[in-house]
C-alpha positions as a printed NumPy array, in Angstrom:
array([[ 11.914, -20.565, -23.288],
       [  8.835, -18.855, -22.96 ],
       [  6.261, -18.749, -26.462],
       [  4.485, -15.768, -25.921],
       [  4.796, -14.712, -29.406],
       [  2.903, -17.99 , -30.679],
       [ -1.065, -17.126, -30.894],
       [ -2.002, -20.97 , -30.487],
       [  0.043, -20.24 , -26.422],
       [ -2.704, -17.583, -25.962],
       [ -5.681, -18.343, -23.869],
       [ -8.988, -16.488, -22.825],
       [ -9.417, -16.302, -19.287],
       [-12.273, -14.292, -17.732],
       [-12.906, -12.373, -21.23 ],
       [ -9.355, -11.419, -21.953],
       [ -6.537, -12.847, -23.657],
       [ -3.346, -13.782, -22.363],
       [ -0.471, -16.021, -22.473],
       [ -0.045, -19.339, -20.669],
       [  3.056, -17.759, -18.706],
       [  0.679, -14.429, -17.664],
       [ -2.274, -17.149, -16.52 ],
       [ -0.144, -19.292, -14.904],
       [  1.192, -15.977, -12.767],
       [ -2.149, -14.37 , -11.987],
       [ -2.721, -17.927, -10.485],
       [  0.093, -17.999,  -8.558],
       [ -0.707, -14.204,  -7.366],
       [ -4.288, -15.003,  -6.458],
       [ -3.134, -18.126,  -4.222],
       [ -0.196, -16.54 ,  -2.539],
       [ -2.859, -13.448,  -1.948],
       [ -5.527, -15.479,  -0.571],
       [ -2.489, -16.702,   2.102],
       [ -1.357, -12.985,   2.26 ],
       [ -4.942, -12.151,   3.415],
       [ -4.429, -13.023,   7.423],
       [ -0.969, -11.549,   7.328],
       [ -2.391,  -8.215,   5.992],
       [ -5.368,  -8.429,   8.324],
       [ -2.793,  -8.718,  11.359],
       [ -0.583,  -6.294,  10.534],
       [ -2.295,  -3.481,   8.972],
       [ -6.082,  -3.715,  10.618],
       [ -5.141,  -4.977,  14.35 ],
       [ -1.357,  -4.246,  14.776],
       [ -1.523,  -0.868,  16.327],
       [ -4.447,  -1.536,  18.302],
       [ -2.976,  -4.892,  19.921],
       [ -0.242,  -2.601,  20.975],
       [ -2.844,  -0.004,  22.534],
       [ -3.915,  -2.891,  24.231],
       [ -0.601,  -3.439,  25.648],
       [  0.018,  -0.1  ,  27.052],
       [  1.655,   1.663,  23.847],
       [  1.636,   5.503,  24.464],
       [  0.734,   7.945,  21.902],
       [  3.635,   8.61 ,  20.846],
       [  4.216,   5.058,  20.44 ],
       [  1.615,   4.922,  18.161],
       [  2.475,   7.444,  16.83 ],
       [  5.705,   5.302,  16.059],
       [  3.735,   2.677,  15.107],
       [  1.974,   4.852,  12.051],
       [  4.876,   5.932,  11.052],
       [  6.902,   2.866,  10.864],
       [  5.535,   1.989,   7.081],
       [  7.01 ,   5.359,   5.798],
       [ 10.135,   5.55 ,   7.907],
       [ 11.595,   2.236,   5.578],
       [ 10.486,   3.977,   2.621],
       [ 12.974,   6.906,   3.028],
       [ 15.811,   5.174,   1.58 ],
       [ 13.487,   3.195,  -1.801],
       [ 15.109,   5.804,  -3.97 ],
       [ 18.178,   4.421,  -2.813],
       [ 17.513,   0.416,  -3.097],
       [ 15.539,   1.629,  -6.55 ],
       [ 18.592,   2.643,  -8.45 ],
       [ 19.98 ,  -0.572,  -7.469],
       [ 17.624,  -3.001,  -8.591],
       [ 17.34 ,  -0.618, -11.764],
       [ 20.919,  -1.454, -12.298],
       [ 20.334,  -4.955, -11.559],
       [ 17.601,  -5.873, -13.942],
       [ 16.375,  -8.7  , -11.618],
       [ 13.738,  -6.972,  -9.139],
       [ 12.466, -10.67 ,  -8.514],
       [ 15.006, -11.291,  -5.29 ],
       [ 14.458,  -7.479,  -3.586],
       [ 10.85 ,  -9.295,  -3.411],
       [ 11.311, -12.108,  -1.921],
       [ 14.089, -12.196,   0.52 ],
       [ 12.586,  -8.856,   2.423],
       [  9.31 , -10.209,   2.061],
       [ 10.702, -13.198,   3.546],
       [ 12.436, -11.713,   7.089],
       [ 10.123,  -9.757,   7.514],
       [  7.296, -11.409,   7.634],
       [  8.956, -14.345,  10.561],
       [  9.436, -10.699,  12.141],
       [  5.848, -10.659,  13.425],
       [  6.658, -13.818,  16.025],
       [  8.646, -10.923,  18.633],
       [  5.782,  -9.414,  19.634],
       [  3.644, -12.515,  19.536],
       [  6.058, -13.654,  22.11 ],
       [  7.247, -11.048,  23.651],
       [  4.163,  -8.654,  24.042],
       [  5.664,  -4.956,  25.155],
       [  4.943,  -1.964,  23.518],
       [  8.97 ,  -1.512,  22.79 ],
       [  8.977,  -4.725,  20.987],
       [  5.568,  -3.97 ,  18.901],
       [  7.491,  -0.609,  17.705],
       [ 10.924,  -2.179,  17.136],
       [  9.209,  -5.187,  15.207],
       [  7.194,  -2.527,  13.279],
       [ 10.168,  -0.766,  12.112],
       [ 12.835,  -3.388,  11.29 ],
       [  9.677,  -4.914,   8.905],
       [  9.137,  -1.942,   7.398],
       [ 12.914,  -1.172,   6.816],
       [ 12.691,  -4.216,   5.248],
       [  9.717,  -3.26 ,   2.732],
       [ 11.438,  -0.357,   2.166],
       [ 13.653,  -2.335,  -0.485],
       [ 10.841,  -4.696,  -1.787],
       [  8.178,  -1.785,  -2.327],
       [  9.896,  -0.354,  -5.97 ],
       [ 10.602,  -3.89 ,  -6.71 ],
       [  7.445,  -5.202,  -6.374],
       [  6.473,  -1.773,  -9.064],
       [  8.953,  -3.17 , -11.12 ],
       [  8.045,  -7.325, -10.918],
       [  4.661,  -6.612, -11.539],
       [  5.462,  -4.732, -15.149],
       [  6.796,  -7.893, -16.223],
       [  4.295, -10.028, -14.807],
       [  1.189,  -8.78 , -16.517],
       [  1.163,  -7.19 , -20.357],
       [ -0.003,  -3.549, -19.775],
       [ -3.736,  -3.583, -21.148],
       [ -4.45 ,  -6.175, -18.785],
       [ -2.104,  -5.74 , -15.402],
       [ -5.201,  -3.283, -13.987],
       [ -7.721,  -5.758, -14.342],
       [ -5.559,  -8.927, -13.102],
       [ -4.363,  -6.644, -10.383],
       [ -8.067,  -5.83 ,  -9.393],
       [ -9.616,  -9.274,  -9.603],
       [ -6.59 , -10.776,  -7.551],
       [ -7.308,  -8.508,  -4.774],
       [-10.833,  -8.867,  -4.993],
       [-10.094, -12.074,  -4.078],
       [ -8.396, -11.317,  -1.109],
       [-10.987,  -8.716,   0.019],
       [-13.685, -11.797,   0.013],
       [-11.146, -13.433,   2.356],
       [-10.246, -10.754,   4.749],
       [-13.748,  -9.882,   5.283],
       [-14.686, -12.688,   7.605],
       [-11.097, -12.606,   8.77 ],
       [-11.528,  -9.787,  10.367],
       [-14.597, -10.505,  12.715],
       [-12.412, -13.941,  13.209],
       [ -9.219, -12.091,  14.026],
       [-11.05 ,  -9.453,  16.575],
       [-13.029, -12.296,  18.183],
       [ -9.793, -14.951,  18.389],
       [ -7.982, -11.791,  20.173],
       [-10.703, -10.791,  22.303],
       [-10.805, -14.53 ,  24.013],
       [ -7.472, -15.58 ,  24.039],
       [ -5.309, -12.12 ,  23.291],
       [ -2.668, -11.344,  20.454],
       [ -0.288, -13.706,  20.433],
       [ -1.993, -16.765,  18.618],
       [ -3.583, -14.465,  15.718],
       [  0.126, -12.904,  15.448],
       [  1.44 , -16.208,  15.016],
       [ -0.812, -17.619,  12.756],
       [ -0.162, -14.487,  10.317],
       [  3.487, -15.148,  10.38 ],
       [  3.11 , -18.316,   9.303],
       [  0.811, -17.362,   6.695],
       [  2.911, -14.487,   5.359],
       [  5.797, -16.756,   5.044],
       [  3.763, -19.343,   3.386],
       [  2.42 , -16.615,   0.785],
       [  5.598, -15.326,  -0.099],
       [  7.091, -18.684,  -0.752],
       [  4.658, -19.297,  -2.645],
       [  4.596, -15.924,  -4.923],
       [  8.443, -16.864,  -5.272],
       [  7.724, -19.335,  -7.973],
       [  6.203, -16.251, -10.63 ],
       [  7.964, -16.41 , -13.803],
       [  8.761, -13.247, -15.847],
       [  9.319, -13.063, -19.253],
       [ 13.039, -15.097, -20.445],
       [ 13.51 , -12.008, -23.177],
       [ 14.048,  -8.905, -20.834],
       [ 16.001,  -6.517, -22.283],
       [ 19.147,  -5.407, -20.568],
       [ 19.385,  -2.157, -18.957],
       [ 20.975,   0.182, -21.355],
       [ 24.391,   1.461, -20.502],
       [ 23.436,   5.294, -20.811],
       [ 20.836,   4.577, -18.029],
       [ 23.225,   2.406, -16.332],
       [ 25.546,   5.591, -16.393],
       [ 23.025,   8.032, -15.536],
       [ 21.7  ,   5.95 , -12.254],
       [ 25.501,   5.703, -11.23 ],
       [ 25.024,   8.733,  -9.962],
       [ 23.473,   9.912,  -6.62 ],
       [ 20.271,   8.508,  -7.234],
       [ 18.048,  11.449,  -6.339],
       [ 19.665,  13.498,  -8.846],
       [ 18.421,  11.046, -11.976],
       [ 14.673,  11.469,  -9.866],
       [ 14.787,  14.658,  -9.769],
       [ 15.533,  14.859, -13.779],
       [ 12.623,  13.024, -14.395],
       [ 10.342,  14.956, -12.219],
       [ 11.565,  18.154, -14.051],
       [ 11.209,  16.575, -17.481],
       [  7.199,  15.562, -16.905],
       [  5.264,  18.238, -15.402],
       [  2.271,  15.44 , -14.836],
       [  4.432,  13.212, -12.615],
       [  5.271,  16.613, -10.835],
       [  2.052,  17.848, -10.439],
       [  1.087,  13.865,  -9.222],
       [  3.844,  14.081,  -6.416],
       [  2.646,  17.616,  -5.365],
       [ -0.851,  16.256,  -4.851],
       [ -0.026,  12.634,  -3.61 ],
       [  1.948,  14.249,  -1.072],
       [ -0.66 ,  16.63 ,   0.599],
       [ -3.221,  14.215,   0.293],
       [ -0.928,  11.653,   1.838],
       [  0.677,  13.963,   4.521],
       [ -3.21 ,  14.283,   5.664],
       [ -3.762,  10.37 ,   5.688],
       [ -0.806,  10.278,   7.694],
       [ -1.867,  13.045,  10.408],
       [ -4.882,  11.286,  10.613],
       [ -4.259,   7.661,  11.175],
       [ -3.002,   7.721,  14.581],
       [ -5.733,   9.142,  15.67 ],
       [ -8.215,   7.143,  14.142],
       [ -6.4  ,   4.48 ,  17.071],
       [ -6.734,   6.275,  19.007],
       [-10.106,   7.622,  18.98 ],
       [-11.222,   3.66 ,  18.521],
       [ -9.366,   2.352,  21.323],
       [ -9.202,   5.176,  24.183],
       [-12.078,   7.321,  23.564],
       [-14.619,   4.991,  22.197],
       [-13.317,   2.095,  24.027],
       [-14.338,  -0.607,  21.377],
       [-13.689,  -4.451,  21.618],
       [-11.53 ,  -5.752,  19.314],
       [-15.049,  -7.583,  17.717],
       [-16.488,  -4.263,  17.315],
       [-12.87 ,  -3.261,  15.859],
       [-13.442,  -6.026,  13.784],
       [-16.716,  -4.979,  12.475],
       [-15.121,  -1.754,  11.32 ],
       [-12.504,  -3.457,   9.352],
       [-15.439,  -5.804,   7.563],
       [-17.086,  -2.242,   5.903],
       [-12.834,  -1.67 ,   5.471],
       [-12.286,  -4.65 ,   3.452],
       [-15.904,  -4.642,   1.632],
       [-15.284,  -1.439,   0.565],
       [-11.646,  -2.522,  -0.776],
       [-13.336,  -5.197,  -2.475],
       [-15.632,  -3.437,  -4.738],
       [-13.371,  -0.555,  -5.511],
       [-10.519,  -3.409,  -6.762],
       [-12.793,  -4.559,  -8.933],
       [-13.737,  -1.401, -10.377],
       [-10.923,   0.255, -10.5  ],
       [ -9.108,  -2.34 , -11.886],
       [-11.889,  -1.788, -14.889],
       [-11.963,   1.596, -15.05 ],
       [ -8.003,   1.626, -15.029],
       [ -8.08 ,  -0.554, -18.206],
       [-10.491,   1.456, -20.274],
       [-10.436,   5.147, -19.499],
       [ -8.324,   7.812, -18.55 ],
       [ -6.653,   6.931, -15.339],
       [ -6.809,  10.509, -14.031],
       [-10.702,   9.973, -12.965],
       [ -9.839,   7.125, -10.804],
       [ -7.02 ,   8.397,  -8.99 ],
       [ -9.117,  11.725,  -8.454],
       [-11.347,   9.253,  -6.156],
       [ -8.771,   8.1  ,  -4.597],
       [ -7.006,  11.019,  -3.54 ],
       [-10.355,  13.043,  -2.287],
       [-10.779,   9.729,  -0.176],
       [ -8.158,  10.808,   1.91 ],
       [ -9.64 ,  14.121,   2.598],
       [-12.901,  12.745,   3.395],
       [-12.131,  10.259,   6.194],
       [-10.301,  12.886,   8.728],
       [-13.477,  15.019,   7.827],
       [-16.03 ,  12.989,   8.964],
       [-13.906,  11.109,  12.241],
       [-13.599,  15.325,  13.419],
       [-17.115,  15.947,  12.611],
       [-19.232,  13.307,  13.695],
       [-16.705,  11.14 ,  15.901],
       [-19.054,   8.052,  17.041],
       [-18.459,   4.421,  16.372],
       [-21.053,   4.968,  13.045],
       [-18.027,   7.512,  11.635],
       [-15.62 ,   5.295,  12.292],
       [-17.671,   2.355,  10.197],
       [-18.699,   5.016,   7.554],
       [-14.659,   6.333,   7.421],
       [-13.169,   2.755,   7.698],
       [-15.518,   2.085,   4.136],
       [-14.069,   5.256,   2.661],
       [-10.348,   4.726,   3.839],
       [-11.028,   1.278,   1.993],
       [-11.957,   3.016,  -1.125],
       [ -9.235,   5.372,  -1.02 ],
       [ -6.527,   2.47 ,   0.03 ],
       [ -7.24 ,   0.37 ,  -3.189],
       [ -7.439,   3.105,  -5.688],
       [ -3.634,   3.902,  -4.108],
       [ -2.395,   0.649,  -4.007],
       [ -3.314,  -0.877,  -8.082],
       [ -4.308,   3.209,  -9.2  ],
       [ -0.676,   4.639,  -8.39 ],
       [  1.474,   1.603,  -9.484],
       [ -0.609,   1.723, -13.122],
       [  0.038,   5.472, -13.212],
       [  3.86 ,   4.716, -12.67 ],
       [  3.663,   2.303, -15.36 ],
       [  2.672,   4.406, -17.67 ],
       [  4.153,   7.598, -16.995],
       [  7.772,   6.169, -16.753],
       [  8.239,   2.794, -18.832],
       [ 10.823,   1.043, -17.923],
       [ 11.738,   3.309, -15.053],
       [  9.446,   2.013, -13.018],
       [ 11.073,   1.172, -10.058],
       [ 13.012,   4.824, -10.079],
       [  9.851,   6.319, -10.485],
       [  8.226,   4.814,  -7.704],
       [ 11.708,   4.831,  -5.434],
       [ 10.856,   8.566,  -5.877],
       [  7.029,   8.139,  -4.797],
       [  7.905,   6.117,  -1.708],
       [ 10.864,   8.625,  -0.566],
       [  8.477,  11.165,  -0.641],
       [  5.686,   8.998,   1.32 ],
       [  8.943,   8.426,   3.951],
       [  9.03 ,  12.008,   4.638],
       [  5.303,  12.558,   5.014],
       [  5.201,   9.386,   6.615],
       [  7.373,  10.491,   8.888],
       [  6.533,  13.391,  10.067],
       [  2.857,  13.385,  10.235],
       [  1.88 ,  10.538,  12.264],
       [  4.482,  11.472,  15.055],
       [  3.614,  14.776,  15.128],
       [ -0.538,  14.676,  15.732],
       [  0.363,  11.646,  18.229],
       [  2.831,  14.204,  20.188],
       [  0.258,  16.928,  19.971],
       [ -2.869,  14.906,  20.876],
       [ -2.451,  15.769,  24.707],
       [ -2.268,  19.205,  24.086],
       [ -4.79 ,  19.698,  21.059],
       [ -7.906,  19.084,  20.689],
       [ -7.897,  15.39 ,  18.534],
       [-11.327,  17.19 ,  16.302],
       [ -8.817,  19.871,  15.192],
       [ -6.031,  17.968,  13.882],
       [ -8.393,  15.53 ,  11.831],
       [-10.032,  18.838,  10.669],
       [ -6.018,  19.976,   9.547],
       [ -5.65 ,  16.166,   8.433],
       [ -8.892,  16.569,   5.8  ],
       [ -7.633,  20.009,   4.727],
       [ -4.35 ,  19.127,   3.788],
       [ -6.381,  15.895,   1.57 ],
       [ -8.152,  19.005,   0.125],
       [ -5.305,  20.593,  -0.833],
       [ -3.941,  17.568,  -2.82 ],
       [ -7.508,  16.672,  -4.459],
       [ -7.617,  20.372,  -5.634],
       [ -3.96 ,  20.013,  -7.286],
       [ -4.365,  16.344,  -9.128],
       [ -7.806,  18.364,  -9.992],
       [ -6.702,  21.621, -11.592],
       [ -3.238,  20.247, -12.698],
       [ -4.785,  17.327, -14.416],
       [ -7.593,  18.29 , -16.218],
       [ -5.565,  21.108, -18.343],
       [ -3.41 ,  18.879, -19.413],
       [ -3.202,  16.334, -22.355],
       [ -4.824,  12.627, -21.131],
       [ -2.514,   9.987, -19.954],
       [ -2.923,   7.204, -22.654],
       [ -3.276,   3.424, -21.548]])
């Protein structure tokens, strides 16, 4: 049995207090990120362009960006589920698990077919962990402290993926892919193990039978309720999916424009992904502040204009100094989404989390989807400077929503 109810259990760790159960977590988060950090590096910084490398077309890449959102089509699905289940803690691991051993095909097998077939079975796979993980991390960390822990864990993988990045494009420039995508599948396994061994709170209420009732229903239609019932989470989706749908247009092209047109080395890749992860660094940290101690709408503001900015200034300027100055903003915008977005679930939907979210991912499925395969398919034919100048307009769009939508509204309360 857990005493978090006993004041003498409560400790003060980096000028907050917390239980010996939270403490003990956060520790276990920060190591299993630290062994996440050459995984993530891998994957998301040097996947797509190792498959460049090996002769992926466009619209392979185009494939390729897609793959994270094509798995996320079905969360709303897998969300009701582990709603009804009350135990998000195995949708976690076991995907987490597969998935990450998944990363050894193309290591070993290095054509462009495998690189897209391994991308999308993985991110099938995250499909079902990603409004579990939105769920796990509610009971994890009390809610005036879960953006700071959040922030400070990453931060600490952000100091780790920094020179992991020159190390990863200068280990594939000598001896090629395959060692640096088995070394990350190793790690990734290793991390998750590890993050297995989080305990959450023994007193968890059940799920109560009139939401057990409700969610036995096609799932989309209890989603939809919700959306209906709370214009802010509407007016959130609205925006997060413009802004997103422009991310998405844009990313195969930044590959693009890095690997074909500019023709940089996997070192001066790497360089790229250093302002990447710096950037991510200092915005975990202060976002996970801000997200603590004022109203949560400013922060995700930043984060959604990020996304308009980037395509903006790769169609504008397009030289290897945009794509260090864009990789530093995508950073920005990338951390503010990843802790900003799970702490606005939390606290527009308690308890509902994962259905919530389910919702959020479906939606990031769709634009997912769509938008990376279709600037990939049209990059032969159009001009890449115009569809990164659709990309940032579409970001636009969104920012000007979350703006006008938010600001007449009552604040969200921590």
């Amino acid at each position: 049995m857990e005493s978090e109810a006993k004041p003498s259990s409560r400790l003060l760790k980096f000028g907050m207090p917390m239980t010996a159960n939270v403490w003990k977590n956060a520790r276990i988060d920060l190591g299993a990120s630290c062994l996440f950090s050459l995984f993530n590096v891998v994957l998301n910084q040097f996947y797509v362009a190792f498959a460049i490398q090996q002769g992926a077309s466009n619209l392979q890449v185009g494939l390729l960006s897609a793959a994270p959102a094509v798995g996320l089509l079905f969360s709303p699905f897998w969300a009701s589920w582990i709603e009804k289940a009350n135990n998000p803690k195995p949708f976690v691991m076991l995907p987490n698990a597969v998935g990450r051993l998944l990363l050894l095909l193309p290591a070993f097998f290095a054509y462009p077919s495998v690189y897209v077939a391994t991308a999308l079975l993985f991110q099938l796979l995250m499909g079902i962990q990603a409004p579990a993980y939105a769920a796990l991390v509610s009971r994890m960390y009390p809610s005036d402290l879960r953006g700071r822990l959040m922030g400070y864990v990453r931060v600490a993988m952000g100091i780790i993926m920094i020179p992991l990045a020159y190390f990863v494009g200068s280990w594939s420039d000598a001896f090629g892919p395959s060692g640096p995508l088995i070394a990350a599948s190793i790690a990734g396994f290793l991390s998750i193990g590890l993050f297995s061994t989080v305990k959450l709170p023994a007193g968890k209420a059940p799920v109560k039978p009139s939401i057990l009732k409700k969610t036995s229903r096609f799932p989309l239609q209890e989603q939809w309720k919700l959306v209906k019932e709370n214009k802010t989470l509407a007016v959130f989706l609205a925006a997060t999916t413009f802004s997103g749908f422009g991310n998405m247009l844009a990313n195969p092209l930044y590959q693009i424009i890095q690997v074909d047109v500019l023709e940089l080395s996997n070192v001066q890749i790497g360089f790229a992904r250093v302002a990447y992860f710096s950037a991510l660094l200092l915005t975990f940290l202060i976002a996970g502040w801000m997200i603590d101690r004022i109203d949560i709408k400013y922060t995700l503001l930043c984060g959604i204009a990020a996304y308009a900015i980037v395509p903006m200034i790769y169609g504008l300027w397009g030289s290897y100094a945009a794509v260090i100055t864009g990789n530093a903003i995508q950073g920005i915008g990338e951390a503010i989404w990843d802790i900003g977005i799970l702490a606005f679930v939390f606290r527009l939907a308690p308890g509902r989390e994962a259905m919530v979210f389910g919702l959020h991912l479906m939606l990031f499925g769709f634009r997912g989807t769509v938008g990376p395969i279709l600037s990939s398919s049209l990059s032969s034919s159009v001009s890449l400077t115009i569809l990164l100048i659709i990309a940032s307009i579409c970001g636009w769009i969104g920012t000007l929503l979350f703006l006008s939508g938010n600001w007449k509204r009552r604040q969200l309360r921590p």
